[in-house]
N, C-alpha and C positions, 0 to 999 in steps of 0.2 A: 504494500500500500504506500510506503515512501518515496519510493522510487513513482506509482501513478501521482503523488502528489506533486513531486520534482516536477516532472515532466509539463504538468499542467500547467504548473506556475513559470514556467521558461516558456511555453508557449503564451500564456495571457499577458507577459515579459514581451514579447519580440509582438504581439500585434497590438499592445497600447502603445509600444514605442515608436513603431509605425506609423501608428493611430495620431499621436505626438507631433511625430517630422510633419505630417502632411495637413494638419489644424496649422502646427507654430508657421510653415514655410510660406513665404510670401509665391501671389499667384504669380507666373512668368507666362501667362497666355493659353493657346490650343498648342495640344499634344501633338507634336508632327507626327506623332507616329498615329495618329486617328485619322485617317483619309476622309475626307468627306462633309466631317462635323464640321461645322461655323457657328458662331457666336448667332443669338436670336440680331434679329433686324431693329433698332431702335424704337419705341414708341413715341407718340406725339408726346408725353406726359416726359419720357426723357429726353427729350430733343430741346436744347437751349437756344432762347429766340435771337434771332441775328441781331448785333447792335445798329442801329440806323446812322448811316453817313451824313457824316455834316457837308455841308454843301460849300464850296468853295466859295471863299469871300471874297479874290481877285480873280479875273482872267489867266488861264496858264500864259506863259510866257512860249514863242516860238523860241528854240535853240538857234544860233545865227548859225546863216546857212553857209557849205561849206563851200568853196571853189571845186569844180567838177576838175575830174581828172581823168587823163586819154584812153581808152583800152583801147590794146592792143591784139589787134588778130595775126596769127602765124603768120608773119612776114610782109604784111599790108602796113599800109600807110596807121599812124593813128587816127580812130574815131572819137569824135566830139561828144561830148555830154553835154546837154544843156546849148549846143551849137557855139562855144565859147572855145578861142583856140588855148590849144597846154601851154603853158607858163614856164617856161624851161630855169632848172635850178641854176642858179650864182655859179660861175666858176670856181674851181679851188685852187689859188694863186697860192704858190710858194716860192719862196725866196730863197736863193741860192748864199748870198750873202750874212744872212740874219747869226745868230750865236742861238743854238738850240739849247732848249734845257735838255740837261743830262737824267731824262727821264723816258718811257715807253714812248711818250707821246711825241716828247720832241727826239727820238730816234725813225718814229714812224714820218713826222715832216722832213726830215732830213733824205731820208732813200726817197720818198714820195717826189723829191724837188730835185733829184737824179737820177729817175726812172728812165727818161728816155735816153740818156747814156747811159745807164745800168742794163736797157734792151739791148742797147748797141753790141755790149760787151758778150751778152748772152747770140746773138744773133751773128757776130763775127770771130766767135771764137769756140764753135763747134758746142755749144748749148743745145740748138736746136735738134742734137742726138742721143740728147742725155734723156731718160726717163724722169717722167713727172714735173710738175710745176716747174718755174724758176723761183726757189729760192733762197734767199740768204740769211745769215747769220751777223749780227751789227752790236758791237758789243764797245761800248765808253768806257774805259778806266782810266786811274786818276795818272794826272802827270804832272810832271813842274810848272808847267804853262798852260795847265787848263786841262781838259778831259782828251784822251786818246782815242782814236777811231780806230776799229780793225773791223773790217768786214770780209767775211767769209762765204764761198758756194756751198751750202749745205747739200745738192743733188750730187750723187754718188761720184762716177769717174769724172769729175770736173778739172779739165786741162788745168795746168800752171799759168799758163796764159790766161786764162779766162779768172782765176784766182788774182794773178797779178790786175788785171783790168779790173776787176772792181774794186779791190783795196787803192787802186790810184783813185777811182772816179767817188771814192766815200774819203779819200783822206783829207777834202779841203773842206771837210764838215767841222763847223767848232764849235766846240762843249765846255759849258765851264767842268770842272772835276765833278764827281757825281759825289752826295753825302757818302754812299757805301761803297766799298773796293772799286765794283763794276756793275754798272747797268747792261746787260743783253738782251735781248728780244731776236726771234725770228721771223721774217719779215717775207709771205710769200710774194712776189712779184707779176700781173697779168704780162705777159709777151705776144702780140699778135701771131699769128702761125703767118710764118711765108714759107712752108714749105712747098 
């Protein structure tokens, strides 16, 4: 009889504790694993009345309108929007002369404002054989008299000529010394194709 008493009392043990978890646990929604069941459909008596919108006390405002701009179809002329011709951007004039800062930005003015000697170099000195991009490596560190220039052809078998050539056409770039050792940057280049 001890042992039927155990036994009862371990089981009335494990199904109030049950009993327990599933009263204390907060609800977390429908059972995935119940196919088909859904939640009943709201009643009018539960359905909260929508709050009523206030009516605007100014006129909205129009956003100002924006200048149209050309689309372009595969290889045609631009078409007009709004019948208003495209507005072509500002030129981007760089100065060959200027003192750049010894920073990403003024390394990128600097090759930008020798690019088309920088083509030259790639275009007469066997670039146009080398795989991928033209580009280079432009690297300021510090010197007695201001920032150093070294620029290097980062594309693979790139002639000694073509190395020499562009370290001439970057070397009359002036930098003041940069705060840290050396500023570098990689600098890809476009080159028109003539082959």
């Amino acid at each position: 009889m001890n042992r039927r008493a155990t036994a009862a009392a371990a089981v009335l043990g494990i199904v109030l504790a049950i009993g327990g978890m599933l009263w204390i646990s907060p609800d977390t929604g429908a059972d995935p694993a119940v196919a088909g069941v859904t939640a009943p459909a709201p009643t009018a008596s539960r359905v909260a009345p929508a709050r009523p919108r206030a009516a605007p006390t100014r006129p909205a405002q129009r956003p100002p309108s924006v200048p149209p701009t050309p689309i372009r179809d595969s290889g045609g002329p631009p078409r007009l929007e709004h019948g208003r011709p495209p507005v072509p951007p500002p030129p981007i004039v760089y100065d060959h002369d200027r003192v750049y800062d010894a920073d990403l930005g003024g390394l990128t003015h600097a090759t930008m404002a020798r690019r088309d000697e920088l083509q030259g170099c790639w275009q007469d000195f066997g670039g146009l054989d080398l795989p991928g991009r033209f580009t280079l490596q432009v690297t300021v560190s510090r010197g007695e008299d201001g920032g150093e220039v070294d620029a290097t052809v980062v594309n693979g078998d790139a002639s000694a000529a073509l190395h020499q050539c562009v370290s001439d056409v970057m070397s009359d770039a002036a930098f003041p010394s940069p705060e840290s050792q050396s500023v570098s940057m990689v600098v890809p280049l476009p080159v028109p194709d003539s082959r």
